[in-house]
C-alpha positions as CSV (number, residue, x, y, z in Angstrom):
1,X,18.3,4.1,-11.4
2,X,16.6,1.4,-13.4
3,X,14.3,0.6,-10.8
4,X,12.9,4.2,-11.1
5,X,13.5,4.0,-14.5
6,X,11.3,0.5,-14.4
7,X,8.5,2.4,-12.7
8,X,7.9,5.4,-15.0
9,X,6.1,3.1,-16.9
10,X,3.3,3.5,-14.5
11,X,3.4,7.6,-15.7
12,X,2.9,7.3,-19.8
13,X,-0.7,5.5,-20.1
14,X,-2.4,8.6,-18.4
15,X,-4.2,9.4,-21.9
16,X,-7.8,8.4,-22.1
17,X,-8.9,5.4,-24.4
18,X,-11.6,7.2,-26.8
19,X,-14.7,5.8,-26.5
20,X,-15.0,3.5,-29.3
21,X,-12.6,1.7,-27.9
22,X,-13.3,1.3,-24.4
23,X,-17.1,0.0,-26.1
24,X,-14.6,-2.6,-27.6
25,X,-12.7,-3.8,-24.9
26,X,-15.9,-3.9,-22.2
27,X,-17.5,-6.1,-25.1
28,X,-14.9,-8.6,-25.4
29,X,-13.9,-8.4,-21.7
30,X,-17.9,-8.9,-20.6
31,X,-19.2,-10.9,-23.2
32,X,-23.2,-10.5,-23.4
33,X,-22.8,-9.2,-20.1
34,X,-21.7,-5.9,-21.5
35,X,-25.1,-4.9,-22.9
36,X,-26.0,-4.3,-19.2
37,X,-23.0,-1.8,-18.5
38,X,-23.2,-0.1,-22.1
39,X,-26.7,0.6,-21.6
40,X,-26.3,3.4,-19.2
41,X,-22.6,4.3,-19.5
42,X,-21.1,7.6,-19.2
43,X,-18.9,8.6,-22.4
44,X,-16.6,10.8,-20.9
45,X,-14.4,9.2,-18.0
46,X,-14.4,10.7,-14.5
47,X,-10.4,9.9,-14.3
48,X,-7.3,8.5,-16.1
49,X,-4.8,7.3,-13.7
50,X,-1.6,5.1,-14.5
51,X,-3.1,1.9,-16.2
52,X,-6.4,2.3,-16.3
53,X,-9.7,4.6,-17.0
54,X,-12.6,5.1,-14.8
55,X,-16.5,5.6,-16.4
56,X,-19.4,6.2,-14.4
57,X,-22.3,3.3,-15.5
58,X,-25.3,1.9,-13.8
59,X,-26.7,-2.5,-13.2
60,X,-29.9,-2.2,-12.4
61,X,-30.6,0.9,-10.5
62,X,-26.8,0.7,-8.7
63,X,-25.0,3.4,-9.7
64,X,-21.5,1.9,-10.1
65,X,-17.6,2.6,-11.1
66,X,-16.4,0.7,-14.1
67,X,-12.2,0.6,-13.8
68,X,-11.3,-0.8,-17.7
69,X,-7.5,-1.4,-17.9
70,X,-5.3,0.4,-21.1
71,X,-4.4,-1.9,-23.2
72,X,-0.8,-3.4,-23.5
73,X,-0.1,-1.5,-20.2
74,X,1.2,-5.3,-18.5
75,X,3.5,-5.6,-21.4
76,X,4.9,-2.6,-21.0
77,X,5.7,-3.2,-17.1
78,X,7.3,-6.1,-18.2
79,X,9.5,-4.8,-20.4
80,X,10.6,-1.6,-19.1
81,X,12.2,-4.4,-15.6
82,X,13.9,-5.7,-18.0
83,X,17.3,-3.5,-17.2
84,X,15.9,-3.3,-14.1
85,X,16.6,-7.0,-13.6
86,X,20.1,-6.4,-15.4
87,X,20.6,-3.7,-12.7
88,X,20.4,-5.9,-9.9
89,X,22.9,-7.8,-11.4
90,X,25.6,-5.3,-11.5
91,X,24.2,-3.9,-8.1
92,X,25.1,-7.7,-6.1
93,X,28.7,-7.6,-7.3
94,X,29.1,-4.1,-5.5
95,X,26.7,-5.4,-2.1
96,X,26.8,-9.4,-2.2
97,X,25.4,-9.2,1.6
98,X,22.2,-6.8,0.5
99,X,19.3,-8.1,-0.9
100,X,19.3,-6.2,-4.3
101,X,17.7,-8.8,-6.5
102,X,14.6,-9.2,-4.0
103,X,13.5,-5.4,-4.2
104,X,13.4,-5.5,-7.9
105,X,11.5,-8.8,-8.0
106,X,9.0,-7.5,-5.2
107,X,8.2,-4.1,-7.0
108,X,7.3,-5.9,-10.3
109,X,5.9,-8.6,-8.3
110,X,3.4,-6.0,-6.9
111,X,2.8,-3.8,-10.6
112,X,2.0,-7.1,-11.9
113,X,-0.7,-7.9,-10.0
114,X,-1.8,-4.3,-10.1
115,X,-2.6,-5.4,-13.9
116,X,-5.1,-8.4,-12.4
117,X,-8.4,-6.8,-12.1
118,X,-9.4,-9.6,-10.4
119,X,-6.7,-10.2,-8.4
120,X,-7.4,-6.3,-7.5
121,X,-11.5,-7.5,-6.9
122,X,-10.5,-10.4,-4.6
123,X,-8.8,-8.4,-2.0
124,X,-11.5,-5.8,-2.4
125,X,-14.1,-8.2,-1.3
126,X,-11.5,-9.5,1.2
127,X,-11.0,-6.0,2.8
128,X,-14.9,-5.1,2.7
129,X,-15.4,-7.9,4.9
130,X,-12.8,-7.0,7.1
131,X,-14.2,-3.7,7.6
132,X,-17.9,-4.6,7.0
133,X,-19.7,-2.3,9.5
134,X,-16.6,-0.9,11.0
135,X,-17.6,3.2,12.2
136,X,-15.2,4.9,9.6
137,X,-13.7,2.4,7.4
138,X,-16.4,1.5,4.4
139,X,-15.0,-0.6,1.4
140,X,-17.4,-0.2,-1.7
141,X,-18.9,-3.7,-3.2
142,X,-17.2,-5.9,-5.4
143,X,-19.7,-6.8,-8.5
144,X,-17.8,-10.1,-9.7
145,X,-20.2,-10.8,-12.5
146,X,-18.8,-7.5,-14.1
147,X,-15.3,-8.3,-13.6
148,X,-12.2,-10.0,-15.6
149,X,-8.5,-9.2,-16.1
150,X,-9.0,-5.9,-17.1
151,X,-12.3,-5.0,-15.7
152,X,-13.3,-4.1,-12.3
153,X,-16.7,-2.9,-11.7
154,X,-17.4,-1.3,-8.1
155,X,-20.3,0.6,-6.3
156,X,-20.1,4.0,-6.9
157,X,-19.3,6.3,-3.9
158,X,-19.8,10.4,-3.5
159,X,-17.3,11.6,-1.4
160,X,-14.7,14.6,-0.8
161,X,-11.2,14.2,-2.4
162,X,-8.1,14.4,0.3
163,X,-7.4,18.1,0.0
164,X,-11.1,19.2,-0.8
165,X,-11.7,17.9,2.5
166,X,-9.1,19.9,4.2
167,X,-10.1,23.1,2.5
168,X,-13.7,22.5,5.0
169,X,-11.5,22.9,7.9
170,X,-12.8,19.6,9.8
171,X,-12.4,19.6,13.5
172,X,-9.9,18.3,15.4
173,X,-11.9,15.7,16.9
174,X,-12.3,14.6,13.2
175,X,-8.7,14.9,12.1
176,X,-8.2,12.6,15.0
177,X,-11.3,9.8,14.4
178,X,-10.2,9.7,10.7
179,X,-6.5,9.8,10.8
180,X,-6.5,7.0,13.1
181,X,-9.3,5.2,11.4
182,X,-6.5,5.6,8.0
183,X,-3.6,4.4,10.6
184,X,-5.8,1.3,11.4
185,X,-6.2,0.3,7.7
186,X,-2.7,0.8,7.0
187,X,-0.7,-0.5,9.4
188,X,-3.6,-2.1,11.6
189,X,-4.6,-5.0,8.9
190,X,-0.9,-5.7,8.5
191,X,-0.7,-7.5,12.1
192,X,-4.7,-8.1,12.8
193,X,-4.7,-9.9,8.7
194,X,-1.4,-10.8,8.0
195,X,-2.3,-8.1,4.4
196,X,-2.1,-4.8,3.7
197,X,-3.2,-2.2,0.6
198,X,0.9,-1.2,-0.2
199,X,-0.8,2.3,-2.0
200,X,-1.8,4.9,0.9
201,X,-2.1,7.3,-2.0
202,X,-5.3,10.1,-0.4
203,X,-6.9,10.1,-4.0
204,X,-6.7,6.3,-2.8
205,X,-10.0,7.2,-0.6
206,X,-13.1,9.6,-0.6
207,X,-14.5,11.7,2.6
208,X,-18.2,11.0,2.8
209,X,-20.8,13.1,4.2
210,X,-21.8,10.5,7.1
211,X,-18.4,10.8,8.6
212,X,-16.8,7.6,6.9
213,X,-13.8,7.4,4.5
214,X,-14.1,5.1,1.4
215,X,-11.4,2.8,0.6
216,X,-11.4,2.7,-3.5
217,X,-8.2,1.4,-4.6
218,X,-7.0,-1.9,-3.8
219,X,-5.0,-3.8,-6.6
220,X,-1.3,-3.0,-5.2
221,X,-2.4,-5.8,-1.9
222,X,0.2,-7.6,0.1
223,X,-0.9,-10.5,1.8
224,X,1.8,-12.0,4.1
225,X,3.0,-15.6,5.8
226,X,1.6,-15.1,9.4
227,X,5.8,-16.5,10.2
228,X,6.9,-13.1,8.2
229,X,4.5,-11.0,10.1
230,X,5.4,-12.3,13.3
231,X,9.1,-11.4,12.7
232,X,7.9,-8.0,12.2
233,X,6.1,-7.8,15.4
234,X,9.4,-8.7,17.0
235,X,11.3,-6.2,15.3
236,X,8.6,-3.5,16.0
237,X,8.7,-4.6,20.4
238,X,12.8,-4.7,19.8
239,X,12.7,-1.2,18.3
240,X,10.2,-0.1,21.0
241,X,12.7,-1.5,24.0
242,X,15.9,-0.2,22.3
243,X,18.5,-3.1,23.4
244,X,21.2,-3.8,21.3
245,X,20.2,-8.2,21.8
246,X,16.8,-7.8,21.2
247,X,17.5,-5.4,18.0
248,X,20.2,-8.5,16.8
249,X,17.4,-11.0,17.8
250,X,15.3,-9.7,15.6
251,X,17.5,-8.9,12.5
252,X,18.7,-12.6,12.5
253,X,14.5,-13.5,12.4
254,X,14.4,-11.5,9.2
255,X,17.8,-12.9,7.6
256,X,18.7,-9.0,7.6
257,X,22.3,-10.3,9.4
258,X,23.5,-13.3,9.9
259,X,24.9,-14.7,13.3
260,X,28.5,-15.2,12.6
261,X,28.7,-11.4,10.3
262,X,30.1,-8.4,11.3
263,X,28.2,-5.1,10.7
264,X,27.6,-1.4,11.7
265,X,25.0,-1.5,14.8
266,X,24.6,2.0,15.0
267,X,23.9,2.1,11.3
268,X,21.0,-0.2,11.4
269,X,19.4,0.8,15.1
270,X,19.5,4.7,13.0
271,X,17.7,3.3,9.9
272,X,15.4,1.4,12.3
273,X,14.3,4.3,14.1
274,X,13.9,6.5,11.2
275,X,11.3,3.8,10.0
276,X,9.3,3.5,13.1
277,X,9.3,7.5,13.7
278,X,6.6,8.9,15.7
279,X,5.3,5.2,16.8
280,X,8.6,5.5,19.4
281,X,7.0,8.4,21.3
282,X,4.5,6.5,24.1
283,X,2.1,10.2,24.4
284,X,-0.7,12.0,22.0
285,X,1.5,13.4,19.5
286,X,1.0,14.9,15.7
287,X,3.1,13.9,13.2
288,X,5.3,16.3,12.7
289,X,6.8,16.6,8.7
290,X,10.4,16.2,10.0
291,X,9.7,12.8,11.4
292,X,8.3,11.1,7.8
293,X,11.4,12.6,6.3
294,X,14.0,11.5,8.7
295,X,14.2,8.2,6.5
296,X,16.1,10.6,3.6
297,X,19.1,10.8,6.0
298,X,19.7,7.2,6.2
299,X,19.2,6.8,2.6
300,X,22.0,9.3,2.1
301,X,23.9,6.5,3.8
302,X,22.6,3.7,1.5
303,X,26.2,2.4,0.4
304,X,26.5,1.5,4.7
305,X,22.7,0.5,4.1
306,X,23.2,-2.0,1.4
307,X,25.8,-3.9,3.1
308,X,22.2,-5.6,4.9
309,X,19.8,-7.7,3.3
310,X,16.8,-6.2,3.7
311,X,13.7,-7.9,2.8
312,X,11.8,-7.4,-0.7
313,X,9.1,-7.3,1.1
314,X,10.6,-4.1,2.6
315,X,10.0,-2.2,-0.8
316,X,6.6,-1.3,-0.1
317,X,6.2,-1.7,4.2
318,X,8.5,1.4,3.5
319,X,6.2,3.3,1.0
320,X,3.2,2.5,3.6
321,X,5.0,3.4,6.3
322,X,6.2,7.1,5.3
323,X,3.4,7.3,2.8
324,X,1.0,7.1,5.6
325,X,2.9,8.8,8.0
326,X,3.1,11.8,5.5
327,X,-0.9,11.6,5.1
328,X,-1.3,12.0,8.9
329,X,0.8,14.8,9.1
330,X,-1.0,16.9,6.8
331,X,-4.1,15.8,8.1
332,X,-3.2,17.0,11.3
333,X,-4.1,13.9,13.2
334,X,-3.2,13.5,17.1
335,X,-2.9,10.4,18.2
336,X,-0.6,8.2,21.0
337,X,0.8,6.1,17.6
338,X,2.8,3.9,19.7
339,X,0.1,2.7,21.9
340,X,-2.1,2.4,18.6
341,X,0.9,0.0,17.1
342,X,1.6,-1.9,20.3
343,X,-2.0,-2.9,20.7
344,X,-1.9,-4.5,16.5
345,X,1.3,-6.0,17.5
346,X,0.0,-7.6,21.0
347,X,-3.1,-8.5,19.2
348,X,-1.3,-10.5,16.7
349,X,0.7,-12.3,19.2
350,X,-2.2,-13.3,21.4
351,X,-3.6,-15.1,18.3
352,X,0.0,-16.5,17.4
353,X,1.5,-17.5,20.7
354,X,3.4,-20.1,19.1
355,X,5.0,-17.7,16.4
356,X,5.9,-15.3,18.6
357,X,8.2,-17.5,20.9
């Protein structure tokens, strides 16, 4: 409860600086730099999300997004963990064996840095390299000279919102190239980069008219220890072969058991295949809406749950997981996911033989 209380914080800054004051803060941000943005800058923001505003503005001839950050909004994160923290306190008494502390320190780990507008501009940049002339996937440019703390300034992009996009009733051929185009970003740069964008949000990405989807939002980036990613690939082939030792071999890699504790198999291979869902079935499948909510059983189980020490990092592989999973469904995409995950995994282990032993 104080974890969720925690992130409400993200909710209460959805009111739009006036413009006076977002003049103020690009100046000081920017420097002398600012003139340049200011001199063709919309007044009126095209959105207000959680932390920050977004005006339309123009360098040069380059139409571009200008993301300025509200202020006092990391202060406020900060704060409002505070019982959070306390929480986990009283929660370890009641589950010494789960990992309670390491959930709250990952979520305000990850809000944190959602507050670093050049943290946010970094993986950008990272991820538009990644993807640089991939056939879906287009990352706008980074402009670094226009960017500090709590400043991000990115090439504009046109594009369809999620459910706009929907509403043209795209083909199934195209619910198909762009829902596994999504699954590749997701869950795809996670093995093939050892990171992954934790917010698969769909006003997190535009539908252009050449066919491509626009990747906007990137500050809530995970990037991982290839060690940790390779005891994921293990637990994704032990899940995928279903035996009891490989499913133990992998829980001891991840510290989620330990090798002289006692604890509920069935429990845990339940949870496990909850979490890996429709990437279990090896055939061209949709994802079906009672799949990305099968997790909401096992949760109702959480007191049996929280007797294992589940990773922090867990907090937000689960929100990508069903988060994404939820996306595909209404998007209608038909894919074979498990050979779509297998080949990320096998990729990764090719390039980390030794890892993988």
């Amino acid at each position: 409860d104080e974890l969720k209380d925690a992130l409400s914080v993200l909710q209460t800054f959805a009111q739009p600086m006036p413009l006076d004051e977002v003049v103020e803060t690009v100046k000081t941000e920017l420097g002398e730099k600012a003139d340049v943005l200011l001199l063709q800058f919309d007044r009126e923001p095209v959105s207000a999300a959680s932390i920050g505003q977004v005006h339309r503005a123009r360098v040069g001839q380059t139409e571009v997004a200008v993301k300025i950050q509200y202020p006092d909004v990391k202060k406020a994160i900060e704060a409002d963990f505070g019982p959070a923290s306390a929480g986990t306190k009283l929660g370890s008494l009641f589950y010494p064996t789960g990992n309670v502390d390491g959930y709250v320190k990952e979520a305000k780990a990850r809000f944190l840095e959602e507050c670093d507008y050049i943290h946010e501009a970094h993986c950008q940049m990272e991820f538009a390299s990644i993807y640089r002339g991939h056939p879906v996937l287009f990352v706008p440019r980074v402009f670094p000279d226009f960017c500090t703390r709590r400043i991000l300034t990115t090439e504009w992009v046109n594009g369809m919102s999620f459910d706009a996009f929907l509403e043209t009733n795209p083909t199934q051929e195209a619910r198909n190239r762009l829902g596994e185009a999504l699954f590749e970003f997701y869950l795809g740069s996670l093995f093939r980069h050892c990171m992954y964008n934790c917010d698969p949000h769909p006003g997190n990405y535009l539908f252009c008219e050449d066919g491509r989807i626009a990747m906007l939002d990137h500050g809530c980036t995970r990037q991982f220890e290839p060690s940790f990613v390779a005891a994921l690939a293990h637990l994704t082939r032990a899940v995928h072969g279903d035996t009891k030792s490989q499913i133990h071999d992998a829980l001891l890699r991840l510290n989620i058991v330990r090798v002289d504790g006692d604890y509920d198999y069935e429990v845990i291979r339940s949870f496990l295949r909850s979490f890996f869902g429709p990437m279990l079935t090896d055939a061209v499948t949709a994802v079906e809406f009672s799949n990305t909510i099968a997790i909401k059983e096992m949760f109702a189980k959480k007191q049996q749950l929280m007797k294992f020490a589940l990773p922090g990092e867990f907090t937000f592989l689960f929100r990508i997981r069903f988060g994404a999973m939820s996306v595909l469904s209404r998007l209608g995409t038909e894919a074979n996911w498990y050979r779509l995950e297998k080949k990320y995994v096998d990729d990764f282990a090719a390039r980390h033989a030794v890892l993988m032993r």
